[in-house]
C-alpha positions as CSV (number, residue, x, y, z in Angstrom):
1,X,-2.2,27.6,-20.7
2,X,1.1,25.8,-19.4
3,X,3.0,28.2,-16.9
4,X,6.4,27.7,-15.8
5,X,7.9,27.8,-12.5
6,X,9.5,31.6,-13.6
7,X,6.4,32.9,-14.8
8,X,4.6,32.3,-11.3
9,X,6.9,33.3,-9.5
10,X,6.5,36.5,-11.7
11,X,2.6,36.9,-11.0
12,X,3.5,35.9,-7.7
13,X,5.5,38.9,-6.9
14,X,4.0,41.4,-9.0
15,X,0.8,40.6,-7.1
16,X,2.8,40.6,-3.6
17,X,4.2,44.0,-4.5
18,X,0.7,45.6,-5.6
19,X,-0.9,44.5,-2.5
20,X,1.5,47.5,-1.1
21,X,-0.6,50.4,-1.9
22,X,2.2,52.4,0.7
23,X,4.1,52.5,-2.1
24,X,4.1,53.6,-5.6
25,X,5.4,51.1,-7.8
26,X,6.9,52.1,-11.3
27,X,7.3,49.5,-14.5
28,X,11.1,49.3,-13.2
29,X,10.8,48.7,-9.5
30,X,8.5,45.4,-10.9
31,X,11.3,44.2,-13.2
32,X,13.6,45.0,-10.1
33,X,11.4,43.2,-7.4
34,X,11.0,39.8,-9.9
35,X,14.6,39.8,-10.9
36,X,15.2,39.9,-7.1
37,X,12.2,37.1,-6.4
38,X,14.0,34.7,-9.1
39,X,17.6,35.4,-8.2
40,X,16.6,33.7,-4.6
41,X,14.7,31.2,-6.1
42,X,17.2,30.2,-8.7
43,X,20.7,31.0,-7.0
44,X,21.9,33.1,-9.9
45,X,21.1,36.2,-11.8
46,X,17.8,36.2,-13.9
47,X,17.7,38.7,-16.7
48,X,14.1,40.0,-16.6
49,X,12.9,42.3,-19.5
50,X,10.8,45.4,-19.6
51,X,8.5,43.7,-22.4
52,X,8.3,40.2,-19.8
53,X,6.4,42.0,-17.1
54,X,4.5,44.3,-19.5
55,X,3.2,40.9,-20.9
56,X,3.0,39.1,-17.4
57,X,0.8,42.4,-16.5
58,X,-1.1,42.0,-19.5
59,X,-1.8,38.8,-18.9
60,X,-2.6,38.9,-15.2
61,X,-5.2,41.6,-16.5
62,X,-6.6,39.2,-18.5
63,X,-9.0,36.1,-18.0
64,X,-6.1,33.7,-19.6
65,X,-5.5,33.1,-16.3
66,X,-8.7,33.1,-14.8
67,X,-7.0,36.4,-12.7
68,X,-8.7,39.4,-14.3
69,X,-6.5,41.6,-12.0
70,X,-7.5,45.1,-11.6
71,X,-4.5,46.4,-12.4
72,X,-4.6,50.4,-13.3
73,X,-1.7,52.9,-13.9
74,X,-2.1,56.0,-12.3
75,X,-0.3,59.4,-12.6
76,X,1.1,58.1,-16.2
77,X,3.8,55.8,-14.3
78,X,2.5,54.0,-11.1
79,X,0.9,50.5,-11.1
80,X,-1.9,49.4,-8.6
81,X,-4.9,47.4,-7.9
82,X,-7.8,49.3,-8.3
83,X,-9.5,47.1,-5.6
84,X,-7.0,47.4,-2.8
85,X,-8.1,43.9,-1.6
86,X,-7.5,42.0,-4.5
87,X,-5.1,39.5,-4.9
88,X,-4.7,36.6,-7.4
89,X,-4.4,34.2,-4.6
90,X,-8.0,34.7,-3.0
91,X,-9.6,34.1,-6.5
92,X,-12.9,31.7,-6.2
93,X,-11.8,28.1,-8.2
94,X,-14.7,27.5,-10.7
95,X,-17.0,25.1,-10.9
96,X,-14.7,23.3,-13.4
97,X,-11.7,24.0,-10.9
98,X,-13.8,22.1,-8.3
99,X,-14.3,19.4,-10.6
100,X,-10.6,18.4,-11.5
101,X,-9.8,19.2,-7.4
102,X,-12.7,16.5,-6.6
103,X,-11.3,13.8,-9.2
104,X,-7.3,14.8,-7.7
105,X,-8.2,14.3,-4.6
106,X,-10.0,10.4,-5.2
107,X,-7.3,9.9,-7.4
108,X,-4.4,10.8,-4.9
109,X,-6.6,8.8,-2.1
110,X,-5.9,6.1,-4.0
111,X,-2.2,5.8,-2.7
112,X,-2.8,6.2,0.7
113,X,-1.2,3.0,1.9
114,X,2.3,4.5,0.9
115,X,4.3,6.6,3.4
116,X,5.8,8.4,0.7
117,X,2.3,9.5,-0.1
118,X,1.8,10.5,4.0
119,X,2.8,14.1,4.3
120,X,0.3,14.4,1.2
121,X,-2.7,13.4,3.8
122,X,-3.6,16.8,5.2
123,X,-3.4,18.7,2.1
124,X,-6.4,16.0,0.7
125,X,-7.7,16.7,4.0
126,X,-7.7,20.4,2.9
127,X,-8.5,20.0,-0.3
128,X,-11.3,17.6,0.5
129,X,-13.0,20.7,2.8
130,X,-12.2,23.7,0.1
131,X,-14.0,21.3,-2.5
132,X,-16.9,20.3,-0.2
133,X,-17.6,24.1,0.9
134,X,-17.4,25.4,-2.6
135,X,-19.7,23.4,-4.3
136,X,-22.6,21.2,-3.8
137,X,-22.5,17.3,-3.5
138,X,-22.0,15.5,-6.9
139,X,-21.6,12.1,-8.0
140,X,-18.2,11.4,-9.1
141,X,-17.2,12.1,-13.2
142,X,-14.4,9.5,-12.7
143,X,-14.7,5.8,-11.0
144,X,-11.6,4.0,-10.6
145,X,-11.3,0.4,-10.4
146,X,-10.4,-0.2,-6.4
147,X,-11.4,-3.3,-4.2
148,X,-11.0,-1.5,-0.6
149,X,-11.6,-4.8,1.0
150,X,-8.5,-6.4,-0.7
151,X,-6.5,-8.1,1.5
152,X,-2.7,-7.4,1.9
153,X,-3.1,-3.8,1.2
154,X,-1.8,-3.0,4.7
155,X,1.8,-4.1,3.5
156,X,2.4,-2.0,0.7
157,X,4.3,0.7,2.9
158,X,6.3,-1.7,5.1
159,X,7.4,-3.6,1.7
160,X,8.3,-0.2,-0.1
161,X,10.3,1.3,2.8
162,X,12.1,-2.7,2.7
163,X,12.8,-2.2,-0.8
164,X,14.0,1.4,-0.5
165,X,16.3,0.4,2.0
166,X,17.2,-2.6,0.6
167,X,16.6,-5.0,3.6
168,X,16.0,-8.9,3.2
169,X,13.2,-10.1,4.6
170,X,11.4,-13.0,6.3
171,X,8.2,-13.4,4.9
172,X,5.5,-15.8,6.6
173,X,3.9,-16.8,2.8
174,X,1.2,-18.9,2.6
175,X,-0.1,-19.6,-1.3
176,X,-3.1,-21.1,-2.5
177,X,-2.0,-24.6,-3.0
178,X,0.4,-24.6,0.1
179,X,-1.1,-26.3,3.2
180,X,0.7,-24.7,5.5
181,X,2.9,-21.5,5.6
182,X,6.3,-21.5,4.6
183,X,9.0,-18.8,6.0
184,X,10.8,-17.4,2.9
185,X,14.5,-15.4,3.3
186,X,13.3,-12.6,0.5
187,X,15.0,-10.2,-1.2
188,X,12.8,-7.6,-2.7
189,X,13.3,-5.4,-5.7
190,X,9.7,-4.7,-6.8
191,X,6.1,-3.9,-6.1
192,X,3.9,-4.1,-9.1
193,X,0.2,-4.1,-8.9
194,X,-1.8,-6.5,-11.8
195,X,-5.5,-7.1,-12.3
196,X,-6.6,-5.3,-8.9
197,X,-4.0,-7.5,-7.3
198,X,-0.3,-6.6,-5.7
199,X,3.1,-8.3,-6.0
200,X,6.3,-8.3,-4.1
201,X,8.9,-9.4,-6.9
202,X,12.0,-10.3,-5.9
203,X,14.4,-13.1,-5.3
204,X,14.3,-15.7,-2.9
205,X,15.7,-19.3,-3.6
206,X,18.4,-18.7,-5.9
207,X,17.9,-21.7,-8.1
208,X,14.2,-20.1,-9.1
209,X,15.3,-16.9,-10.0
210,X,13.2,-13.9,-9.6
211,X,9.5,-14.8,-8.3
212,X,6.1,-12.7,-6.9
213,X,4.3,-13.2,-3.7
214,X,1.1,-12.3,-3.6
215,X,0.6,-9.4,-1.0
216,X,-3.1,-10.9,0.0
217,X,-1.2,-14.1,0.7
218,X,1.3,-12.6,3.4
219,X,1.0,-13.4,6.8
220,X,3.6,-12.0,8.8
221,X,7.3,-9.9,7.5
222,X,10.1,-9.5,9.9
223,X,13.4,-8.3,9.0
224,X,16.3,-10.3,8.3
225,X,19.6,-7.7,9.5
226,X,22.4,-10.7,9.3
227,X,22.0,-11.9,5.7
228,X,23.7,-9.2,3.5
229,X,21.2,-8.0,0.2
230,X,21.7,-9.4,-2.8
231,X,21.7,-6.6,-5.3
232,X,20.2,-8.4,-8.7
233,X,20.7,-6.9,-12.1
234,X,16.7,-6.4,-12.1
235,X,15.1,-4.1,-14.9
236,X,11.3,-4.4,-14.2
237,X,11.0,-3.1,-17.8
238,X,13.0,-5.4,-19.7
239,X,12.0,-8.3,-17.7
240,X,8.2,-8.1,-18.0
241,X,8.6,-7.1,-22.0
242,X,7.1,-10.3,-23.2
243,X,4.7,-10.8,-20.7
244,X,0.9,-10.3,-19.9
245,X,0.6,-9.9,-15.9
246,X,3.7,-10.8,-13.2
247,X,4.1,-14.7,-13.8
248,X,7.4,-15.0,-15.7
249,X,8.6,-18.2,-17.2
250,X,12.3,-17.7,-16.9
251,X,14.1,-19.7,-19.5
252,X,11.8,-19.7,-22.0
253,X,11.4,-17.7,-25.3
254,X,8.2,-15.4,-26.0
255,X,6.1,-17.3,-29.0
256,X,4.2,-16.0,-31.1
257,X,0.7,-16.4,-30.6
258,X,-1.9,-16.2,-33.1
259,X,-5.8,-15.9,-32.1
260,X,-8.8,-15.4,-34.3
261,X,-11.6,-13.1,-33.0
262,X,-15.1,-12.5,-33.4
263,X,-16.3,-9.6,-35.4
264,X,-18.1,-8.5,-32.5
265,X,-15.1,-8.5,-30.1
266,X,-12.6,-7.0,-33.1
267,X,-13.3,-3.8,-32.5
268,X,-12.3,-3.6,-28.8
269,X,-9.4,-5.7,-29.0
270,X,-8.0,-3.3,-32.1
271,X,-8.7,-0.2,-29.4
272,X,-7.0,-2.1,-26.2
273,X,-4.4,-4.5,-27.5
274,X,-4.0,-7.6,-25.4
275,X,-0.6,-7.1,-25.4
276,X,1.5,-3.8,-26.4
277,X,3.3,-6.6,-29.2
278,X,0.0,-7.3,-30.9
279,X,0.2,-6.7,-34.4
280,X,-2.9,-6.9,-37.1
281,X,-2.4,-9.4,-39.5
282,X,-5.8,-10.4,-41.4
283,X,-9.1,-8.8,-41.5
284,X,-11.6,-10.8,-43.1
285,X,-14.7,-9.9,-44.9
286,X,-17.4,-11.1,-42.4
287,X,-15.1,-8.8,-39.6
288,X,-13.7,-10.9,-37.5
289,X,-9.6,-10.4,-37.3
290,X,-6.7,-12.4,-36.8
291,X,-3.4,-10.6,-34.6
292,X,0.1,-11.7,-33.2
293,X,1.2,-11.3,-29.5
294,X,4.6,-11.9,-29.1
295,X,4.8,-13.0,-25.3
296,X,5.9,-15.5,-22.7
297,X,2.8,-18.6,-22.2
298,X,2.0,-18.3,-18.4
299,X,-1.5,-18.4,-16.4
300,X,-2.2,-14.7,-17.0
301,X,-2.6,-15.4,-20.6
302,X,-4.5,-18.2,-20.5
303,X,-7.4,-16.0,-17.9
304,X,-7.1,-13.5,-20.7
305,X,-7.9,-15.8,-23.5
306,X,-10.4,-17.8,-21.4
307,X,-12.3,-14.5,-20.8
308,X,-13.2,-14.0,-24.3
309,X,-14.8,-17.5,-24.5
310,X,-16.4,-18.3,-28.1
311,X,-15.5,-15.3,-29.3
312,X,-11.4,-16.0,-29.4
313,X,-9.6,-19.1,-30.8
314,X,-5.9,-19.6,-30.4
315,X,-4.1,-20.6,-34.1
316,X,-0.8,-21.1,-33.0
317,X,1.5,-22.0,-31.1
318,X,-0.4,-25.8,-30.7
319,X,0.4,-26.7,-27.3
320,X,-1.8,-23.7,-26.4
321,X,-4.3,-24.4,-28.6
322,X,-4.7,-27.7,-26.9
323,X,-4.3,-26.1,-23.5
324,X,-6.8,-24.0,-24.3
325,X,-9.3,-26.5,-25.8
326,X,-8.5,-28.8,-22.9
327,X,-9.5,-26.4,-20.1
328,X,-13.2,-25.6,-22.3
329,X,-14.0,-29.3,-22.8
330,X,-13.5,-29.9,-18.9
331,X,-16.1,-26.3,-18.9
332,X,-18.3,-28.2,-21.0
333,X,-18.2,-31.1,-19.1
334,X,-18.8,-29.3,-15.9
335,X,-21.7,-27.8,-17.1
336,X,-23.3,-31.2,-18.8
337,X,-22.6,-32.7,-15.4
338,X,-25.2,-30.4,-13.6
339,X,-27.6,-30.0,-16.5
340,X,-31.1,-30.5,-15.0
């Protein structure tokens, strides 16, 4: 059941006010107490019926909740717990509760490299022992895709606060075909993660436009104070649009590509598009299919196609098609050479 924010703080008080048992509280002095509890919480005056707490009661009763409060009226007009220790906030979580809690807690682990994501570490820490005391060890329902031996990771915070506070930046970039490192003035605007892999995106050298550096391929940052930021007219979601993974070919036009697969691979690419463009157009009797991605040819695209091996063939454009075909013969090849 979605709650909101006004409803909790209803339960909240309710519960806060029958933990009182000094005092007798009447259906009014609960609508008077939450009006009270939402006029400080929202700054202004809350107009909180007679039928909203008889149904927040009702419900706090109930097992909608997962509360089942005791609540009891006594004396025709007084409201109270039954159990005068009860309160909705020392209810046991449920096995099921324990379940999500375990899966939250990997998943928010998952960001730990971010400051932002800092003051977050000693409620996982928390949350961590409540789940570990409350239940018994289990293997995890959820596995996430992580490489925690990926190198660069340590950056992602330094990079984020850069870009936040929109500092340039002297990155010591060394890339796979470089020999030797090259100090790069960089303004960043960007961190996007692809394939398991990060990105800084941003601008450097003017005359290339925008361009990613590979986090795993940063040596060294340092902070560049005397050259002013250059604020480009970025917009991550227009400017990736036509592309599969960070490598954008600025100047040129998306194509439209045209692959034929395999009846046996059909079914997965119908289910996970290659590309959110990809459009059906032919379905032939023996199963196999033939779709259109509208994007930008760049490296990315060509791993993705490659991956598929026999069971994809590009139609169109050509000049990928012979790409393509090119970079399987010199496979072939390869494998001919070293034939026993």
């Amino acid at each position: 059941m979605a709650l909101n924010k006004n409803a909790l703080i209803r339960y909240k008080t309710i519960d806060k006010c029958l933990q009182n048992s000094y005092r007798r509280w009447t259906l009014e002095d609960l609508i008077t107490a939450c009006s009270d509890a939402l006029y400080e919480y929202e700054g202004r005056e809350v107009n909180v019926s007679k039928r909203t707490v008889q149904l927040d009661i009702q419900l706090m009763r109930s097992d909608k909740l997962g509360y089942n409060a005791p609540i009891i009226v006594y004396d025709k007009k007084y409201y109270k717990y039954e159990d005068e220790d009860y309160s909705i906030t020392d209810i046991p979580l449920t096995e099921n509760d324990m379940n999500v809690l375990s899966e939250t807690v990997e998943m928010l682990k998952q960001f730990k490299d971010f400051s932002l994501f800092s003051e977050l570490g000693g409620i996982i820490q928390r949350l961590e022992d409540k789940v570990y005391t409350e239940k018994t060890h289990q293997s995890s329902i959820i596995h996430l895709d992580k490489n925690e031996n990926l190198k660069g990771l340590h950056w992602l915070d330094e990079l984020y606060q850069a870009i936040q506070k929109k500092v340039v930046l002297k990155v010591e970039y060394k890339s796979f075909k470089a020999v030797v490192a090259n100090v790069i003035s960089f303004h960043p605007y960007l961190l996007k993660e692809f394939n398991n892999r990060w990105f800084l995106i941003g601008m450097g050298n003017k005359k290339k436009g925008i361009v990613n550096l590979a986090l795993d391929r940063i040596i060294a940052i340092d902070y560049d104070f005397n050259v002013p930021y250059v604020e480009h007219d970025f917009d991550a979601n227009d400017f990736y649009t036509d592309v599969v993974g960070v490598t954008v070919n600025q100047g040129e036009r998306a194509s439209n590509i045209k692959l034929w697969i395999d009846r046996h691979n059909a079914p997965y690419v119908l289910t996970k598009p290659l590309h959110h463009s990809q459009v059906l157009e032919k379905e032939n009797q023996d199963g196999s299919i033939q779709v259109n991605i509208k994007v930008k040819l760049n490296f990315e695209l060509e791993r993705l196609i490659l991956g598929f091996g026999e069971a994809i063939e590009v139609l169109q454009p050509e000049r990928l098609r012979k790409r393509i075909l090119q970079k399987l013969a010199n496979a072939v090849n390869r494998y001919e050479e070293k034939s026993p």
